[in-house]
N, C-alpha and C positions, 0 to 999 in steps of 0.2 A: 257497585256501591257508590262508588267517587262519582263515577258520569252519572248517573242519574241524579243523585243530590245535586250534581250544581247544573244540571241542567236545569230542574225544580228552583232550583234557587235565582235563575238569573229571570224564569217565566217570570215569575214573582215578581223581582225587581223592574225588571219594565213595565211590569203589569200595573206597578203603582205609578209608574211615570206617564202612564196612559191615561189611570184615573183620574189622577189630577188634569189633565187637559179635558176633562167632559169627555163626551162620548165623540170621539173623532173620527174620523173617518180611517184610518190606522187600527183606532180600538173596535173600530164594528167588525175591520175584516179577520180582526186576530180571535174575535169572537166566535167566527165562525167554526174554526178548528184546534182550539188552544184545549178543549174538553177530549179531545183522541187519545189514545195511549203511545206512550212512545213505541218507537217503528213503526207505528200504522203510516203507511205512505198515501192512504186514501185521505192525508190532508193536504197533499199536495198542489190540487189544485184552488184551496181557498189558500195558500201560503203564496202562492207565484204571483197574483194580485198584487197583493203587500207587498212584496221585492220589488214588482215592476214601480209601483207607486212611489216607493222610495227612490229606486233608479232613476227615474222621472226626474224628482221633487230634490236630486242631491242629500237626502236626508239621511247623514252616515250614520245617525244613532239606533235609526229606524229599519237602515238596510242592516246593520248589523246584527240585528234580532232577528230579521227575517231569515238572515242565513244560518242563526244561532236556532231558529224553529228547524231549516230543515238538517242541520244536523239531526236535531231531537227525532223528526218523526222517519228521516232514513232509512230503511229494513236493511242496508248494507254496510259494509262495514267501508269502504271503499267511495260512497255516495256520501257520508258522514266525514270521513277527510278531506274530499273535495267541497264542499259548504265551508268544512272548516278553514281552508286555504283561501275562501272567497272572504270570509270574516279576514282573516290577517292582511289580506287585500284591501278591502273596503278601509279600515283600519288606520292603515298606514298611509292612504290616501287623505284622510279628515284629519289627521295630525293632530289627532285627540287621545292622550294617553291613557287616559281612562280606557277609552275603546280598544287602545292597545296591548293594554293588563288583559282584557277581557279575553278578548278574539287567541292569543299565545297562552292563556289556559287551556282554552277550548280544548285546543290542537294540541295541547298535551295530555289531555282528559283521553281523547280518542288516541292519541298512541298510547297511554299506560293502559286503559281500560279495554279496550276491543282488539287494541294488537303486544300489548304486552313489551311493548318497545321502549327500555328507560332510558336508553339515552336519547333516543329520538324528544322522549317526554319529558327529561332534564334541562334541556335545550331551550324548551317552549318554557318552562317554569322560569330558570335563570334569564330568559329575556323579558318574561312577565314582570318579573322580579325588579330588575333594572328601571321601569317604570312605577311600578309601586313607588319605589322612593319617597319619590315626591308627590304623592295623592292623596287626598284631603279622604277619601274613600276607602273606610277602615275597613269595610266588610271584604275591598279586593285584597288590602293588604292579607287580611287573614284566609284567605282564599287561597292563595298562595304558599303562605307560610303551612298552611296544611300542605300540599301537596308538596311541598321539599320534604314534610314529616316524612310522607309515606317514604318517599326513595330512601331518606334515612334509614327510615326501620328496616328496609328490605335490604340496603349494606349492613345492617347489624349496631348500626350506630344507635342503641335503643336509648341510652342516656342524652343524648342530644335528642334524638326524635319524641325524647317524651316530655323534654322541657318545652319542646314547640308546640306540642299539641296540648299542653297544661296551658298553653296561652292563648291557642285557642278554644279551650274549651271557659275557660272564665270571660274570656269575649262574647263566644253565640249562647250562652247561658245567662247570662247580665241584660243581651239583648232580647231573650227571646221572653224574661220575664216584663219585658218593659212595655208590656200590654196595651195601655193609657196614649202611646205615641206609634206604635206599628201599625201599621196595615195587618187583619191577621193572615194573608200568604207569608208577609215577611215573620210572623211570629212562628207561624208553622215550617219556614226554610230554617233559621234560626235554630230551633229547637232541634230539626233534624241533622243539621251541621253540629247543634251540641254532643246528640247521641252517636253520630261519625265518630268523633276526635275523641268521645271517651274511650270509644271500641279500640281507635288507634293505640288510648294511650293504655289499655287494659293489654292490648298485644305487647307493648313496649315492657309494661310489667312483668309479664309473663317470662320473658326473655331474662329480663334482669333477675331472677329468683324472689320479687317481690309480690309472692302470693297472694299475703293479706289484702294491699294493696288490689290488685288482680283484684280479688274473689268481692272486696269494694264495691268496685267499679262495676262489678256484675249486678250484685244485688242494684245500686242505683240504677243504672239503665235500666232491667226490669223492668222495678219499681217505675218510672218515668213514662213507661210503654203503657203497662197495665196491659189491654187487651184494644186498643186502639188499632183498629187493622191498617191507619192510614202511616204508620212506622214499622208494618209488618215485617220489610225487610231488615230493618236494626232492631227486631225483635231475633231474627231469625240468627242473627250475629252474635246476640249476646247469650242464645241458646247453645251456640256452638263453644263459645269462651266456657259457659258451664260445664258444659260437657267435658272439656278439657279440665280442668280444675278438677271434675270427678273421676278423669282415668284417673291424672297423677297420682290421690290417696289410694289407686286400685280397687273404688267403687262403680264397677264396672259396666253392670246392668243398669244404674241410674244415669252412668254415661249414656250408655244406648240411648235411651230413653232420650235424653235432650239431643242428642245428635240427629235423630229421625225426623224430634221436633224440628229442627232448624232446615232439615234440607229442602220441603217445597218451597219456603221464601227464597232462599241463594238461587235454587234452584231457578225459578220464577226471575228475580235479578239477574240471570245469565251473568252472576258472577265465575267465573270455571275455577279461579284462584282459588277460593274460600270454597268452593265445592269441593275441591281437592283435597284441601285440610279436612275438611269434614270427612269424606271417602277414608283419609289415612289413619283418621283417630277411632273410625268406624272399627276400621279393620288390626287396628291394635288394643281396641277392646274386647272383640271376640276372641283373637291371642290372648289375650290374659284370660278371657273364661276357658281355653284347649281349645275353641272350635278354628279350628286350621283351616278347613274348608269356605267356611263362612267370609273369615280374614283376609284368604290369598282372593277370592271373590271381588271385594272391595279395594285391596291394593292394583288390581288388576284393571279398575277402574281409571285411577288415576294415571298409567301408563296410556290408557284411551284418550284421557284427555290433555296429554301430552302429544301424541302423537299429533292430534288434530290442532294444538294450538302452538306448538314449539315453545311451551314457556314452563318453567314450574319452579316455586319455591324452594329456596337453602336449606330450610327446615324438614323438606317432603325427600330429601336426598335419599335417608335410609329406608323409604319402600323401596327403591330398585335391590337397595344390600337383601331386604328381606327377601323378594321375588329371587334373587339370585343364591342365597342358600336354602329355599325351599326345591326352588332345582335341582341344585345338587343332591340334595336326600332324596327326591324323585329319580334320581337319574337321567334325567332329559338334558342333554349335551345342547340339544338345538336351544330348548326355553334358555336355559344358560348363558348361552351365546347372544340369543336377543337381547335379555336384560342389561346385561355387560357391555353391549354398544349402546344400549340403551342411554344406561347409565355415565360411559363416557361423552355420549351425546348432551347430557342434563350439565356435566362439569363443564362443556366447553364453551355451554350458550351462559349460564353462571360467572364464571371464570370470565368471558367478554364485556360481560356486565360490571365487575367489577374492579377491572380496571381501568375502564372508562369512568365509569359513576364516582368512586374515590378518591382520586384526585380531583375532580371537575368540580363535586361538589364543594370539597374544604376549596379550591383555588377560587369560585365563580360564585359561591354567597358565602363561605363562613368568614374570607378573608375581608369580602366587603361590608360585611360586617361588624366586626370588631373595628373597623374602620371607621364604620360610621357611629360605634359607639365612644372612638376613642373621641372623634372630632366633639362629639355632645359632652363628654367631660370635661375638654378644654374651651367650651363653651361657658362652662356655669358659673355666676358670677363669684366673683372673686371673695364676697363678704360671707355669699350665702356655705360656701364650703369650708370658710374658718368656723362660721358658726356650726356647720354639721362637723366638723373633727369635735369642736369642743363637746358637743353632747355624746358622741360617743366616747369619747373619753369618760367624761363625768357618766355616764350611764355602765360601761365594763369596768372601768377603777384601771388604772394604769398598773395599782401592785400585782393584782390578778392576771393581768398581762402578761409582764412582765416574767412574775413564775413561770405560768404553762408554757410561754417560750424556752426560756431555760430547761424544764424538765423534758421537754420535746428535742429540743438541742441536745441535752446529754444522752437519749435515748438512742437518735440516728448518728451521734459517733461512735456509742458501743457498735451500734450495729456495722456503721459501717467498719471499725475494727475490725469486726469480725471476719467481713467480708475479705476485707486484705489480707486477714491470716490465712484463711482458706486459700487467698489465691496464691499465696507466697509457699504455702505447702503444696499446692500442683504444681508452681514451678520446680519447685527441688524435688520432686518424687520420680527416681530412677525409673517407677516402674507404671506412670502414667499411658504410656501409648504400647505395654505390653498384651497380647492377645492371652485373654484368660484361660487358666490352664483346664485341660479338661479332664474330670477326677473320673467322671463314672458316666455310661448311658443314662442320661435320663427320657430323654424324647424320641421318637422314630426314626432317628438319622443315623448315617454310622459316622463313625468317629472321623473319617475321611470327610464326610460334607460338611460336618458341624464344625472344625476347624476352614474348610474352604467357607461356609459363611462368614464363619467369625471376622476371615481376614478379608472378605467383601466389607463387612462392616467396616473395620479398621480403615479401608480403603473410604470410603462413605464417610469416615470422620475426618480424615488427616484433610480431604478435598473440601473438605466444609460443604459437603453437596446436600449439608441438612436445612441449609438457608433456603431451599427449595422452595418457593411458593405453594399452599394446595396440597403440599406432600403428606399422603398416605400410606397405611402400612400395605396397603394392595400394591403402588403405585412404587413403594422402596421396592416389594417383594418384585416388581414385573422387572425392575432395572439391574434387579440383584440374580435374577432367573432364580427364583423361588416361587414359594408360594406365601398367600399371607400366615395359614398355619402355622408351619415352619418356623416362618421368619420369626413370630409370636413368642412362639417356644425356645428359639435361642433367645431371645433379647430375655424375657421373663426368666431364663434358667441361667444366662452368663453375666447381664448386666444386671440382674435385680429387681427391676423396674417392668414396669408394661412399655408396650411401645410409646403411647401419647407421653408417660413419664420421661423416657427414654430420647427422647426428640426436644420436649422442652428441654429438660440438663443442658443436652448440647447445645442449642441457641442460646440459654440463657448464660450460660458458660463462655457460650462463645464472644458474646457482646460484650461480657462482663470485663474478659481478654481485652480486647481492644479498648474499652474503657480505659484498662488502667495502662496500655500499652502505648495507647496511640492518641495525644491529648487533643487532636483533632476533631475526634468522634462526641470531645464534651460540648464542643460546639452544636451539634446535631440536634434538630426536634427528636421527640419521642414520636412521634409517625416515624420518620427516618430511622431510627434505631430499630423500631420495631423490623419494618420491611428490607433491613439490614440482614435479619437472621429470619426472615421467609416468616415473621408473622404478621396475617392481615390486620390485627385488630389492635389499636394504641391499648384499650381496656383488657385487652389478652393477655398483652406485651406486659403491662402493668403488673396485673396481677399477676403473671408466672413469676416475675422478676423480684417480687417481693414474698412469693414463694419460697423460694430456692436461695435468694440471698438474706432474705430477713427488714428488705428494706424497699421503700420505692426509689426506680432510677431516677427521678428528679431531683430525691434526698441527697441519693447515692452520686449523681454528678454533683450536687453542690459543693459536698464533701470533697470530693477529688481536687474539683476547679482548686479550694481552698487549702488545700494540701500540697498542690502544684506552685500556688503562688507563695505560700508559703517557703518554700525550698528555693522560690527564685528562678524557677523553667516553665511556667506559666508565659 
């Protein structure tokens, strides 16, 4: 989806820089093959003209299209990164940074898209990025700022990832209706970039449980398409989001229906990402109608197209779980075994992913961002921001303030009371790190194992080995020489809780511990806290936190900070 939109996007953009010069000798030879389809390599020989002419002539703006064509028409995946590396070449020779946003897209276009490599295509982004800055050339900046979306959304950062692509989508929207002043290739790239970043931001929805929102965004895109075959492919995208939208209510057979619809176009795009998803929601719709047959079918797919491309989505993780207890009710030891490597094979190319991506990202644009949003505040003149405090004053009313501050204030010190009662009673409770007693069989163990679990468990807590990164109830059961079953069943039968309940307590108990233990940790970002107690995600960390204690830990630090100083050991 990505590489071809802005491949289309950049034909375009030159193509207008060409119109404008008359018909040149540039624009006659690009004329010869610019109507081929991407991969046809049979425009190869009108495209080497144009380079050589450029090569000639030093014209870096002109070689760099030519090399940005043979990316496009390439039939290899390997021929398309080599053009791409002659772009970043040519590039940084013309010491035109425009050229140099350009060409460091490219080349991350072709590693996200045909190799599936994010950090490789992080890399090209964060140094595209670093030239944006300062470019009079809004369309690269937004070029950009989408593709940091995507890596976003695919770490799970949906609330940041959907702020970005809400910016760009009010951008290629605003431009694409501006009719009167485009060239229409640029109305038609425009428009196609609008219906990109909505898809993006419909996934971002989706993630976040904001359906309405989601099901929006479906209907508009449609609506936008109509039956226009030249968006066929963000036809085929937004067929798939429906389709989704219609498992979730468990309208299952109208899913079908739009899933089928959507797969020649992905298909046709040699997207394999989004094919995948398709294949998965295929095949957990026929599960919800009984057809098992039909289902492991279609999941069985997507392991094909893992094998072949070593990549696959966070979200697509639970087809291996599915393939692997349909095994076991078949009884096939060997398919078993496959899926199971399979599946720790998918954790470990994930798991690499993200913890290069995570950091790199917040360190190499978010940080130089708020940077550069702090510098424009301390920018603004001096009169014009006495005058913006006074109208928002006069426009909320100071008493109204005022109160909901107060009532909000006395709300997070109940809460946070609360909080310190709770921990002042696990302090004094004699019988907090006692292994629970066991009254009666209730599970398949005998009373011999179910106690030797128990005190692995105990073992498992006292080591705080639950800050574990990634940790699952397969992953405790394999280090505990269990099974996940088992393991299931004692925690569900002695602690109470399911496993996922069972795991948050601890971290979230844990950190709370240290909170109030060790006033060093109140120093700590809420990233840091989180990955303190082995959770990936600041928005996880959050909300379990205010779960379990009744409050968020930003509240919940401030309170403490102020509690500390208070006393005088602050």
């Amino acid at each position: 989806m990505i590489k071809k939109l802005f491949f289309i996007l950049f034909i375009g953009f030159f193509k207008v820089l060409l119109s404008q010069e008359g018909y040149s000798d540039y624009y006659k030879l690009r004329e010869k093959y610019e109507n081929f389809e991407e991969n046809d390599s049979k425009a190869f020989p009108f495209i080497q003209p144009y380079i050589n002419k450029a090569k000639k002539e030093k014209n870096y703006e002109k070689l760099v299209q030519g090399y940005k064509d043979g990316v496009f028409y390439s039939s290899t995946d390997n021929e398309k990164l080599r053009y791409a590396d002659s772009m970043v070449w040519v590039a940084n020779q013309s010491n035109i940074e425009d050229l140099k946003i350009i060409s460091h897209i490219e080349k991350g276009v072709i590693y996200y898209y045909n190799y599936k490599k994010f950090q490789l295509a992080l890399n090209e982004y964060l140094e595209a990025y670093k030239y944006s800055r300062n470019t009079k050339n809004e369309f690269l900046k937004y070029q950009n700022l989408y593709h940091i979306g995507v890596v976003k959304s695919y770490l799970g950062y949906y609330e940041d990832a959907s702020e970005l692509f809400t910016k760009c989508l009010i951008y290629y929207r605003e431009k694409a209706k501006n009719i009167t002043k485009l060239h229409p290739n640029e109305i038609y790239n425009n428009k196609r970039a609008y219906l990109n970043s909505l898809h993006q931001l419909i996934i971002c929805y989706r993630n976040l449980g904001k359906y309405k929102d989601a099901d929006s965004g479906i209907k508009t895109g449609l609506s936008e398409i109509g039956n226009n075959l030249e968006y066929n492919l963000e036809k085929g995208y937004f067929l798939l989001s429906k389709g989704i939208s219609e498992y979730r209510i468990n309208r299952f057979e109208s899913a079908l229906k739009h899933f089928h619809e959507s797969l020649p176009a992905i298909k046709n795009g040699r997207d394999f990402a989004r094919l995948s998803v398709d294949y998965f929601y295929i095949g957990k719709s026929y599960s919800g109608l009984k057809k098992t047959k039909e289902s492991i079918t279609y999941f069985k797919k997507i392991d094909s197209i893992f094998q072949k491309n070593q990549f696959i989505l966070p979200e697509l993780r639970e087809n291996y779980e599915i393939l692997i207890d349909y095994s076991k009710k078949e009884k096939n030891q060997d398919q078993q075994l496959y899926y199971t490597s399979q599946l720790l094979k998918a954790d470990s190319i994930m798991s690499k992913d993200f913890i290069y991506l995570s950091p790199k990202i917040h360190k190499d644009y978010d940080t130089k961002t708020l940077l550069e949003e702090k510098n424009k505040l301390q920018n603004i003149n001096y009169l014009g921001t006495i005058i913006i405090i006074v109208l928002i004053i006069w426009a909320i009313g100071l008493v109204t303030l005022l109160t909901r501050r107060h009532k909000k204030a006395k709300e997070i010190q109940q809460k946070y009371i609360l909080v310190e009662e709770k921990f002042t009673a696990h302090q004094n409770s004699p019988e907090k790190n006692l292994i629970p007693i066991i009254e009666e069989k209730k599970i398949s163990l005998t009373e011999g194992k179910v106690e030797e679990l128990l005190q692995k468990l105990k073992t498992f807590e006292d080591k705080k080995e639950f800050t574990q990164k990634g940790l699952t109830i397969s992953k405790l059961a394999t280090q505990l020489g269990t099974n996940s079953n088992y393991l299931s069943q004692v925690i569900n039968e002695y602690k109470k809780v399911n496993f996922n309940k069972y795991l948050s307590e601890l971290r979230i108990n844990y950190i709370t511990n240290l909170l109030f233990e060790n006033k060093n940790y109140l120093k700590y970002s809420i990233e840091t806290l989180a990955k303190e107690c082995g959770i990936a995600s600041r928005q996880n960390f959050s909300d379990l936190f205010y779960e379990i204690n009744g409050i968020r830990p930003t509240d919940f630090i401030k309170k403490r900070r102020e509690e500390i100083k208070n006393t005088g050991s602050l």
